[in-house]
C-alpha positions in Angstrom: 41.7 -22.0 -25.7 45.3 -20.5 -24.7 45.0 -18.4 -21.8 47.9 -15.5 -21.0 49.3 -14.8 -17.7 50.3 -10.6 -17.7 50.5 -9.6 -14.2 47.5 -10.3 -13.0 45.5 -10.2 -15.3 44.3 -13.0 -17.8 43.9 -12.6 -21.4 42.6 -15.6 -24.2 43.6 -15.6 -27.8 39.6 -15.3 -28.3 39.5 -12.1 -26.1 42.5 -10.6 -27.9 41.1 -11.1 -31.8 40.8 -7.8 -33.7 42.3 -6.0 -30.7 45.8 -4.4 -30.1 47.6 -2.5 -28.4 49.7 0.6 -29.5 53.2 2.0 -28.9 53.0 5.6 -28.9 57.0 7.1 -29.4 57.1 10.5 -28.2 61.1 10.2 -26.7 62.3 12.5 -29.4 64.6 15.8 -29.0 62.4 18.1 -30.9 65.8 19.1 -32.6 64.0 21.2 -35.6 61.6 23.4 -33.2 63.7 25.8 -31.6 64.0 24.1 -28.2 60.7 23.9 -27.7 58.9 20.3 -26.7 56.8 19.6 -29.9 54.6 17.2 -27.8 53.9 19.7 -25.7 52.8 22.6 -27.7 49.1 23.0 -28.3 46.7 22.4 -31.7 43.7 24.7 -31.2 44.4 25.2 -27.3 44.6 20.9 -26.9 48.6 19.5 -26.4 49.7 17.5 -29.8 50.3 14.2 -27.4 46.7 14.7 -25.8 45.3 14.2 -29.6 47.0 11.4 -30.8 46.5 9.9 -27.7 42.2 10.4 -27.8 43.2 9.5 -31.6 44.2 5.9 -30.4 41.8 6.5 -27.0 38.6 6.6 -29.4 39.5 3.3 -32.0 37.7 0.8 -30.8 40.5 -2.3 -32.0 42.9 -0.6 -29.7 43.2 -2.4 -26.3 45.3 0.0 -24.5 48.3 2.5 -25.3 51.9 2.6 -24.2 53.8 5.7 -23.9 57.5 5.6 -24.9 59.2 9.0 -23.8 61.8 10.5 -22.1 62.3 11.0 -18.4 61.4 14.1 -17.8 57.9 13.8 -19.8 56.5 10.7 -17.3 54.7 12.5 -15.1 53.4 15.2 -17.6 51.6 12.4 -20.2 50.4 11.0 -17.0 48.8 13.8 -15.6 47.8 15.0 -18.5 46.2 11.8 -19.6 43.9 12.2 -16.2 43.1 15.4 -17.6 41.9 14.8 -20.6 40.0 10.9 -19.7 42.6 8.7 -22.0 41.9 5.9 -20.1 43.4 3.2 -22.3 46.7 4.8 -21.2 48.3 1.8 -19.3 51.9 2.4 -19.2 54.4 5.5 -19.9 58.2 4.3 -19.9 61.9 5.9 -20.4 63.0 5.8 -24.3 65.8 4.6 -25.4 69.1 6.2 -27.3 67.5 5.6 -30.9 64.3 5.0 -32.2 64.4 1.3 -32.7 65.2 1.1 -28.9 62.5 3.1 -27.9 60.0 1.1 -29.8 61.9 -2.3 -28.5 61.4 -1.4 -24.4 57.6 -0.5 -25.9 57.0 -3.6 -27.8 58.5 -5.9 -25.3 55.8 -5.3 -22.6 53.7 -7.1 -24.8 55.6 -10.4 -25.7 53.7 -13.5 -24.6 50.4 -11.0 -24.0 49.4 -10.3 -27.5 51.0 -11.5 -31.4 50.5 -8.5 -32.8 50.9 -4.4 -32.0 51.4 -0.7 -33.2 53.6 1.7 -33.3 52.9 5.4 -33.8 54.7 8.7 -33.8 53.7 10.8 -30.9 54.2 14.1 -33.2 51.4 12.4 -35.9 48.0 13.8 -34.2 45.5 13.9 -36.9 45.9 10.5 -37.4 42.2 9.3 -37.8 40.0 6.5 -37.1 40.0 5.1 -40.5 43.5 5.0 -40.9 44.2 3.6 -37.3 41.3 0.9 -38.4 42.9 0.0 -41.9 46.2 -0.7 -39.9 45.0 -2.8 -37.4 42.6 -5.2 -39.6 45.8 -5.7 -42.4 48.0 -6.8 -39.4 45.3 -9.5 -38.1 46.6 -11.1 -42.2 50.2 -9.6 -42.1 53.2 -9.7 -40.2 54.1 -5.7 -41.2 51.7 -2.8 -42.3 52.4 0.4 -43.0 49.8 3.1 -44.1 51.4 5.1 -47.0 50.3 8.0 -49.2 51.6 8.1 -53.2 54.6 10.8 -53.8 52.9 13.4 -56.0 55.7 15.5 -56.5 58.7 14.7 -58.7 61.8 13.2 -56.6 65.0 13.6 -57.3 68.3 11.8 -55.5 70.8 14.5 -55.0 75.0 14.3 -53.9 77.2 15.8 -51.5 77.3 18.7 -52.9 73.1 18.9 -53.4 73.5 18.7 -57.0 71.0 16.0 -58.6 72.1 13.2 -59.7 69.1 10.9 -60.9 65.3 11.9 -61.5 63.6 8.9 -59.8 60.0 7.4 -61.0 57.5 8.5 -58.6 55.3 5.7 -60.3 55.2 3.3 -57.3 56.7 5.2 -54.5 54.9 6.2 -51.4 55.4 8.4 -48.5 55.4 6.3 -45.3 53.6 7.2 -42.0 52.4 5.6 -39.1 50.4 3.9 -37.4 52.6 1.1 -38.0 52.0 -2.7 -37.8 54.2 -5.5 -36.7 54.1 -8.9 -35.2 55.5 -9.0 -31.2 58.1 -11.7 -31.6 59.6 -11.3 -35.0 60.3 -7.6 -34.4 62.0 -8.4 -31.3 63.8 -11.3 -32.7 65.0 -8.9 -35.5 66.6 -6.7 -33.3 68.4 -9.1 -30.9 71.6 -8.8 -33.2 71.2 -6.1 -35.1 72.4 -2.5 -34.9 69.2 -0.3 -33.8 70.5 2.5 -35.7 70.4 1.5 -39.5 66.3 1.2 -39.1 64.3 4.0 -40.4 60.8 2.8 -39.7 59.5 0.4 -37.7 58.6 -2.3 -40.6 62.2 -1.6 -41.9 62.8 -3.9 -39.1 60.8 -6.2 -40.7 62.3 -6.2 -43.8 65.7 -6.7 -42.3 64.8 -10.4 -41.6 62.9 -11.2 -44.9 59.2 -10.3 -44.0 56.9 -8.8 -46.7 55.3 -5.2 -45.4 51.6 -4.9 -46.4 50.9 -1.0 -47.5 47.2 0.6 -46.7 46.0 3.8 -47.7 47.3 6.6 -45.0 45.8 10.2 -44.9 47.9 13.5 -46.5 46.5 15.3 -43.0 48.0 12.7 -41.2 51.4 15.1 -41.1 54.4 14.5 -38.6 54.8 18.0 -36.4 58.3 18.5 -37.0 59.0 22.4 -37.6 56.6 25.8 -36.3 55.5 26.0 -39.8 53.8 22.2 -39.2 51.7 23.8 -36.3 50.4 26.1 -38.3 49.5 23.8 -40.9 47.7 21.5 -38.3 45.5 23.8 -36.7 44.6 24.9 -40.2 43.4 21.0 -41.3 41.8 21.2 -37.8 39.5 24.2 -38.4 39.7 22.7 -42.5 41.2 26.4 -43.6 44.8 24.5 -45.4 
């Protein structure tokens, strides 16, 4: 039996089975909601980081949690994970200039601790247990996982100009979200030499050196909070009114 050396503590590859840890990237600018910290603002009077942390805080395959965010958030997730009894919360780090990086300084605490890890969007906090679950027991089989939800809607690619230029086939295209999946080493082997700002996802990065990503069945609640009009959608699925 392999044993680990983290610190100080001691892990075994038979301790670690079925459980993983989970990058949580909440280092974004919040660009699209008026100046106003998305993480920050509250779902039914609880902050969006608060649930998707308890999200990841209640899954019983996730070992602890990793906080990627920017400097002047530290000492607010921390406080507030106090607050609210996330105890899983082990570490809460400085982003990077992109997201790859960000995930990179995340996933890199865990090299040599444990093979496998995910990554999650701070701003996704109705992520549930199922999806979190479905995630985790594909990656114990795959290298990259992805939960997914198929594209109802018709999709069209458009030009400079937004005129359309090609009516796509929906038939076998998905809408991505996260948690995402991916091993520890091959992730950070893929971006040793690579430029961090092509990558669009995390299992992008996968791709990029060859790797096959496995795709699980997400949640259409499990919406990223990107504009004021996505709070109001959330709290709706929260009281089940949208």
């Amino acid at each position: 039996m392999q044993r680990l050396k983290f610190g100080l503590e001691f892990f075994t590859t038979e301790e670690k089975t079925g459980v993983m840890p989970v990058v949580i990237v909440a280092a974004g600018s919040s660009s699209r909601m008026a100046g106003v910290d998305k993480q920050m603002l509250e779902l039914c009077g609880v902050p969006v980081i608060v649930r998707t942390l308890r999200a990841f805080e209640n899954c019983p395959l996730i070992s602890e949690i990793t906080v990627v965010t920017r400097e002047d958030r530290v000492a607010d997730i921390n406080k507030m994970a106090q607050q609210y009894a996330v105890s899983k919360l082990k570490n809460v780090i400085v982003g990077g200039s992109c997201r790859a990086e960000s995930v990179k300084k995340g996933v890199e605490l865990y090299l040599g601790v444990f093979d496998k890890v995910l990554v999650h969007d701070g701003a996704r906090p109705l992520v549930t247990n199922e999806v979190i679950t479905a995630v985790a027991e594909a990656l114990n089989e795959y290298n990259s996982v992805t939960c997914a939800v198929k594209i109802n809607d018709t999709v069209k690619r458009i030009n400079d100009d937004n005129v359309a230029t090609e009516t796509l086939n929906r038939e076998g295209l998905v809408s991505v979200q996260t948690p995402q999946g991916v091993d520890v080493m091959l992730f950070l082997k893929a971006l040793e030499n690579a430029d961090m700002n092509i990558f669009t996802d995390d299992t992008s990065v996968m791709e990029y050196i060859g790797e096959k990503t496995k795709i699980v069945d997400g949640n259409p609640d499990n919406i990223k909070i990107t504009t004021p009009e996505d709070i109001k959608k959330a709290e709706g699925i929260i009281r089940k009114e949208w």
